[in-house]
C-alpha positions in Angstrom: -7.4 -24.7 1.1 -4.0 -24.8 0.2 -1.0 -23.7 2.4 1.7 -21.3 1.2 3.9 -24.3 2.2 2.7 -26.8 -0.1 2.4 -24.4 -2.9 6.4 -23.6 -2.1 7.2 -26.8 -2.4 4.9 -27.5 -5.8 7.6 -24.7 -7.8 10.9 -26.0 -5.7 10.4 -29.5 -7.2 9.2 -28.0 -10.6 11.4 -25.6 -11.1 14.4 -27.8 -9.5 16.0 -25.0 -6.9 14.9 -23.6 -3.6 13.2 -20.6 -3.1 12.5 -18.2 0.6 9.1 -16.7 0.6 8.6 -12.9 1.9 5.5 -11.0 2.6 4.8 -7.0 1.2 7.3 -6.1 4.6 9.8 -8.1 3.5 9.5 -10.8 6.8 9.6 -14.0 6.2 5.9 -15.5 4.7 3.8 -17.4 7.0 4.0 -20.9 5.7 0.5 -21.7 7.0 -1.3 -18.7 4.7 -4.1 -20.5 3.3 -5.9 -19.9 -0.1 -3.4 -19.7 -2.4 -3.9 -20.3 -6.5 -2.3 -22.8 -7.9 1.3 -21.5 -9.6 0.1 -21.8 -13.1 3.0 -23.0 -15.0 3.6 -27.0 -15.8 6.7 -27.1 -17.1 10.0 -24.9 -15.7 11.5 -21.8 -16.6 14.2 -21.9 -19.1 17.9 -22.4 -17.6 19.0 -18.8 -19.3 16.1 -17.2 -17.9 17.8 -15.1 -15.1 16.4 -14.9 -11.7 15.4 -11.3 -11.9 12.7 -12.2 -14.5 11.9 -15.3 -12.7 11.1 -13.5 -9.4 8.6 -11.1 -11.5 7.6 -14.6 -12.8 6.4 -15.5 -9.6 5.2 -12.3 -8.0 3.0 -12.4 -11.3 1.0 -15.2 -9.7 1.6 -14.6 -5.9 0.9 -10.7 -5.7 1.7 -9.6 -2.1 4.8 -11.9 -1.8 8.1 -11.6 -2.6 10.9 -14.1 -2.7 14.7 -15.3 -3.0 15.8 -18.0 -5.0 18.5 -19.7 -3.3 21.9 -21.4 -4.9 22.1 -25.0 -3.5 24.6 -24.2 -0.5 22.0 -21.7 0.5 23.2 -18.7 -0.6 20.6 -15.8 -2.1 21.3 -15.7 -5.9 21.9 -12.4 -7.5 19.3 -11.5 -10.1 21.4 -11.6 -13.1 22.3 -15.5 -12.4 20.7 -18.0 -15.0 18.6 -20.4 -13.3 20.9 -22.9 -15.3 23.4 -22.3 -12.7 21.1 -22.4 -9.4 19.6 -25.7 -10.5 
């Protein structure tokens, strides 16, 4: 079975930013969740896809999660940022 963990890190190196994974409360996911499908896409987003659609993107394969995608000092970036500029 396959963590939550290592299918985070399977779309952080694909997609080439960072990403915080929340469960259907809005707490932080339990890395350790087991189970989880594979993420479905082999190559990246587009960089003038926004993060907005990106996020629906991923909730489309991870149902009962939500997440953040994350600028590379750390920072949550706003949902009409192209992923051209969090990469």
């Amino acid at each position: 079975m396959t963590k939550l963990a290592t299918r985070k890190k399977q779309i952080e190196d694909l997609e080439g930013f960072q990403i915080e994974i929340f469960d259907g409360f809005g707490n932080p996911a339990n890395l350790d969740a087991q189970g989880l499908p594979g993420y479905g896409y082999q190559r990246k987003a587009p960089g003038n896809m926004t993060v907005v659609s990106w996020k629906g993107r991923f909730q489309q394969n991870y149902p009962g999660y939500t997440c953040d995608v994350l600028h590379k000092d750390g920072s949550v970036a706003h949902g009409n940022t192209k992923l051209s500029s969090v990469r």
